[in-house]
N, C-alpha and C positions, 0 to 999 in steps of 0.2 A: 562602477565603484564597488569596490570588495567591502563584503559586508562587517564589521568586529564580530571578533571571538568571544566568546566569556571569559572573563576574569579567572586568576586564581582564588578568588573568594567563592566567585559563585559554582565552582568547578568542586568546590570545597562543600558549598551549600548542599549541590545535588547529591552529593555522596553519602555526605551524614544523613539526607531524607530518602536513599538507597539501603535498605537493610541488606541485600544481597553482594551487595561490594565486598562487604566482610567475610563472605562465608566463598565466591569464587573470583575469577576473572572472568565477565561475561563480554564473550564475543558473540554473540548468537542473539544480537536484537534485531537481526530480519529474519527471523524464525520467534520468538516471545521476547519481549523487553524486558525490564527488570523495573518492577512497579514500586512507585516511590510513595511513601507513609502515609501521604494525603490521599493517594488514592486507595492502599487498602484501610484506611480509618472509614472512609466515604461507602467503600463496600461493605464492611464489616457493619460498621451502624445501619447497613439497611436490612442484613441480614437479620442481625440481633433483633432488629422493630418487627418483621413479619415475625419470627417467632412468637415475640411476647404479644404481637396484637394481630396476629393475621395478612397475610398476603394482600391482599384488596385492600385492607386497610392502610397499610403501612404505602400502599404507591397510591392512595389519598394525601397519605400525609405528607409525602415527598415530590406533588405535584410540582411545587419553584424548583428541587433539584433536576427533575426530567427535563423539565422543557430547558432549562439551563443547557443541558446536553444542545440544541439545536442552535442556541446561542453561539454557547463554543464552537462548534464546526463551523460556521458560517461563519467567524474569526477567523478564526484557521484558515478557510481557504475564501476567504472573499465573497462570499457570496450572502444571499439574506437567507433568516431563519425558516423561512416557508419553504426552502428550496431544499430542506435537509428530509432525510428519513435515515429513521434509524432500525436497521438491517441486523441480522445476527452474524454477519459474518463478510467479510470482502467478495467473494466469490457468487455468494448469492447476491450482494449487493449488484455485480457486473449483471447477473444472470437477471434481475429483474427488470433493466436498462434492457439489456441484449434482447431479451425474449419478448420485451413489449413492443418490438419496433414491426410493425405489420410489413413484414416482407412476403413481396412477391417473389416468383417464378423468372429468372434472370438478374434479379438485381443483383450488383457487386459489393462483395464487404473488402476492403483492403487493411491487410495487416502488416507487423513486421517480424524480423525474425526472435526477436526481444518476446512474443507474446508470450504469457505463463498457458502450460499445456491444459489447463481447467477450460480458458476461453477458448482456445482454440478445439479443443473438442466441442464444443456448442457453436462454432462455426460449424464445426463437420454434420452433426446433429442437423442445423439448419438446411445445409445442402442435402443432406437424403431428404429432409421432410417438404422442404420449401423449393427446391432447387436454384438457391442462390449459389453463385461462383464468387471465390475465394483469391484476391491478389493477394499472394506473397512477397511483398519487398523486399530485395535484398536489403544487405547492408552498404555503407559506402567505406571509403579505405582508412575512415577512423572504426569503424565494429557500430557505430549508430545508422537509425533505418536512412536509407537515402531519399534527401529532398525531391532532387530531381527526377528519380525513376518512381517513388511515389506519385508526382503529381501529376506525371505521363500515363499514367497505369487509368489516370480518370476516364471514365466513358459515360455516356451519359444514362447508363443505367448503374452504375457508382450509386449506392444510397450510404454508405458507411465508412469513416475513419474508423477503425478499432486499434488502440496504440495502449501498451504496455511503456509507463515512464522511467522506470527503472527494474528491470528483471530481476529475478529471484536466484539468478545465477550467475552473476555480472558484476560491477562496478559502473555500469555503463547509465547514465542519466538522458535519456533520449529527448531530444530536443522540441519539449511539449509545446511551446508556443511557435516555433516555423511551421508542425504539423496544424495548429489552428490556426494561421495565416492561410494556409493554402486552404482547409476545408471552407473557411468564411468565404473566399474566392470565387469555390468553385459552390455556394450553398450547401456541401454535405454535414449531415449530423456527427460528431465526432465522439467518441467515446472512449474515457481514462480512466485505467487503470492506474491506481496511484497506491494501491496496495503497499508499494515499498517505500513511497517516496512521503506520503504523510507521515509527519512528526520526524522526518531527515532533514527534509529542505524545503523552502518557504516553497508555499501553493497559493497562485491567485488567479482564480479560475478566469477573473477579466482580460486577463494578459496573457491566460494558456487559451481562452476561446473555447471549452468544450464545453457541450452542451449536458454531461452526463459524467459522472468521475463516483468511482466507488476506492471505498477505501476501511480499511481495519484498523480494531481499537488497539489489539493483542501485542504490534510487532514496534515500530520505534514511536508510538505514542506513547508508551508503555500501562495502554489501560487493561484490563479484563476479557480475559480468552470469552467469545462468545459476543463479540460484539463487533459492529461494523457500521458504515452506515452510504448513505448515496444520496449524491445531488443532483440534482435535474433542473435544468433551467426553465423557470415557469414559460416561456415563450414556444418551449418544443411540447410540452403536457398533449395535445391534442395529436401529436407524434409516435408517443411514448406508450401506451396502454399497459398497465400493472396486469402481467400473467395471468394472476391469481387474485381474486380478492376478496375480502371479509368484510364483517362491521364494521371494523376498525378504516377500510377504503372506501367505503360508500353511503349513504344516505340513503334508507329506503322510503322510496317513496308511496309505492300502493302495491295489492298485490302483485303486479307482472314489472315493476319497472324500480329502477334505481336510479341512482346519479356519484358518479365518483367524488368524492369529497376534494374540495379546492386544494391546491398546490401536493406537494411532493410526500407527504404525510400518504397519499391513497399507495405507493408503495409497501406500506409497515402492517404489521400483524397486530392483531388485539395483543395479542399473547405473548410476551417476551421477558429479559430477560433484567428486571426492573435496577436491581443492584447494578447490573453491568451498565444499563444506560447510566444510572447517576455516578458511577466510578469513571465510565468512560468522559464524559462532560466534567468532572474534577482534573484528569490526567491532561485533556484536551487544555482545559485555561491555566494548567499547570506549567505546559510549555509553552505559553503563548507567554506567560509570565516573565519568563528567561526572554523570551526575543526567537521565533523561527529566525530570521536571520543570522541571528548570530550562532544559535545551537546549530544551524545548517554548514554555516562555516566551521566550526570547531570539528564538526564531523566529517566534513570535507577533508581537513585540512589534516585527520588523524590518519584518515583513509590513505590519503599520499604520502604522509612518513611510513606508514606501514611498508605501503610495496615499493618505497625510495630503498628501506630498509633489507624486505625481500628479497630483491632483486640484487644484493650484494651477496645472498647464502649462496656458494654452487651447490649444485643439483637442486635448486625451487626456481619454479617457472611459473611464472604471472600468465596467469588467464583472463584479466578483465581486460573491457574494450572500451571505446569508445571517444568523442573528444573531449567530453566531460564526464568525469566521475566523482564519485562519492565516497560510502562509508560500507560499501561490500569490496571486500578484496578477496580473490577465487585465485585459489595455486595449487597446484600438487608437488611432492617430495620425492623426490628419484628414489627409486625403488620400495617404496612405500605406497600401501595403497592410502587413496582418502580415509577410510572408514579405520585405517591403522596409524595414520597419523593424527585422526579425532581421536581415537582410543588412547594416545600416544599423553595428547595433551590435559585430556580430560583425568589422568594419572597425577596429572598435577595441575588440577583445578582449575584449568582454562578451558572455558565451552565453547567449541567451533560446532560448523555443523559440515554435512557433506549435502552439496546439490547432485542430485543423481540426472541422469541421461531421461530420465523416467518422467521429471519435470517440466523437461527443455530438450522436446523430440526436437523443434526445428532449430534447432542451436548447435547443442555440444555434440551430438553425433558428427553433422555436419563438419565439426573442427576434428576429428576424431577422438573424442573423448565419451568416456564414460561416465566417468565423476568426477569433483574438484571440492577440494577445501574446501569451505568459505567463512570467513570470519567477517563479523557484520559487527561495527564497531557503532557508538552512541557518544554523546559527551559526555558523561560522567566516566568513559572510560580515560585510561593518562598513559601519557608517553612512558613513564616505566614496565604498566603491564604491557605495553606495545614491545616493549625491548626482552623484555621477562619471556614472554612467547618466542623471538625470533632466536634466541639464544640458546633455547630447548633446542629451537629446529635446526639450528646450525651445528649445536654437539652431538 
């Protein structure tokens, strides 16, 4: 069943709580989203309070809003409140997951070609230090990773799914619950990158099956640069070991010994970034508000007029893939470079971004490409500024 769209009311709603609507046309919310009034009131008021009363004080007094933070996320993607930590950023969120898993000397991580080039360097990292081998999945003849030469690739020194759900350079929505059907299968640990896909399209970790998913506050949740956070299913904890830890991860117990503090919390730092968690847990039950389903559809469904629309200009060529897509649509302009048709639009106050080759070694090179457009569209954006853009690029 296809999920409703928003309303013209509430499409209306989101805009007026948009201050930035007014001043551009934001294409560019898989790069920063455009943060809506609740959540810089939320930020603003925490800042103003450490001012007038001090730092320590002020995240005493905003104790119900933080942990609210762990609330919302475990809404958002189905899971419970103990299972969250809050990360400063998506990447280190992966990297606390990735780097706590006690690999050996042969075991297999399989990835696919969608992965963002952050993780796939800490696979490489892995392999000099640990000597783990690296499956590379193709893709299959829609541009998503394939099922069946994934689950062929298992061997029984296989200790890791590593899956990218939607890439940073794509439109491409990679089929996160067939990948946790096969690892449930075969008992591997699976781990999600959901960096693009939080606050795009609903996330229920019970029905994607992974055991570990990081994700940022910055990009279509539209919370607070500087924030991020990671779930870990309490049942892999004894799998999992947090890299690094502090007071904030463990329990001291006597001089020579510790104990890591219960649930997903032993991932998090004392030290952080207190405004952003409580903005980010405002932005978080801010969309949950609207309905992820339904914002997922709106964004789906703007994503596909777009390159319906695209795909009539001669000289633009659609680059995304896959059998499901989204709300990144990736093209380039005949005879134009990317960075000259950003520049192009950005003249008139429409923000795209370019993915570089530099992102997405095992991708765009591969197709021969260098860079591509990308415009990364949200629901509060509308089918006129969708038309307003493609009208530039056709004159």
């Amino acid at each position: 069943m296809i999920a409703p769209s928003l309303s013209q009311n509430e499409i209306d709603l989101m805009r007026d709580e948009t201050p930035g609507v007014n001043r551009c046309i934001h294409f560019n919310n898989a790069g920063t989203g455009l943060a809506a009034t609740p959540v810089l009131d939320a930020v603003k008021h925490h800042l103003d309070l450490e001012a007038k009363i001090g730092g320590y004080e002020a995240a005493a007094a905003a104790q119900s809003e933080t942990n609210a933070f762990y609330t919302s996320i475990a809404a958002l993607i189905g899971s419970t409140p103990n299972e969250i930590a809050f990360i400063e950023n998506a990447t280190r969120a992966w990297d606390m997951a990735f780097y706590g898993i006690d690999f050996r000397e042969g075991d297999r991580v399989i990835t696919g070609r969608a992965e963002y080039v952050s993780n796939y360097v800490a696979l490489l990292q892995m392999k000099k230090r640990k000597g783990i081998e690296i499956d590379l999945i193709e893709d299959d003849e829609t541009g998503q990773i394939d099922l069946k030469a994934l689950e062929a690739a298992i061997t029984p020194k296989t200790r890791l799914i590593a899956l990218t759900h939607i890439p940073t350079f794509s439109g491409l929505i990679n089929p996160a619950e067939d990948v946790g059907q096969i690892a449930a299968r075969h008992k591997l640990l699976y781990l999600l990158d959901a960096c693009q896909s939080a606050g795009q399209i609903p996330l229920n970790i019970r029905e994607i099956g992974c055991h570990m998913l990081s994700g940022t506050g910055r990009k279509y949740l539209r919370g607070p640069r500087g924030t991020g956070f990671l779930y870990v299913r309490d049942d892999v904890l004894d799998q999992v070991e947090p890299p690094f830890v502090d007071l904030q991860a463990t329990e001291w117990l006597d001089g020579s010994t510790y104990r890591l503090v219960p649930h997903a919390q032993r991932f998090e730092n004392w030290e952080r970034y207190v405004a952003g968690q409580v903005g980010l847990g405002v932005a978080t039950s801010y969309a949950i508000g609207f309905g992820m389903d339904r914002i997922g559809a709106r964004i789906c469904a703007l994503g596909a007029q777009l390159r319906s629309e695209l795909s009539g200009v001669p000289g633009i060529t659609l680059h995304d893939k896959g059998a499901q897509k989204g709300g990144i649509v990736t093209f380039a302009v005949e005879g134009a470079t990317p960075a000259a048709t950003k520049a192009r639009l950005a003249d008139h106050q429409i923000n795209v971004s370019v993915s570089q080759a530099s992102s997405a070694r095992i991708d765009l090179p591969l197709r021969g490409l260098d860079a591509v457009v990308r415009a990364s569209l949200h629901a509060f954006n509308t089918e006129s500024e969708l038309e307003l853009m493609v009208k530039l690029l056709a004159d």
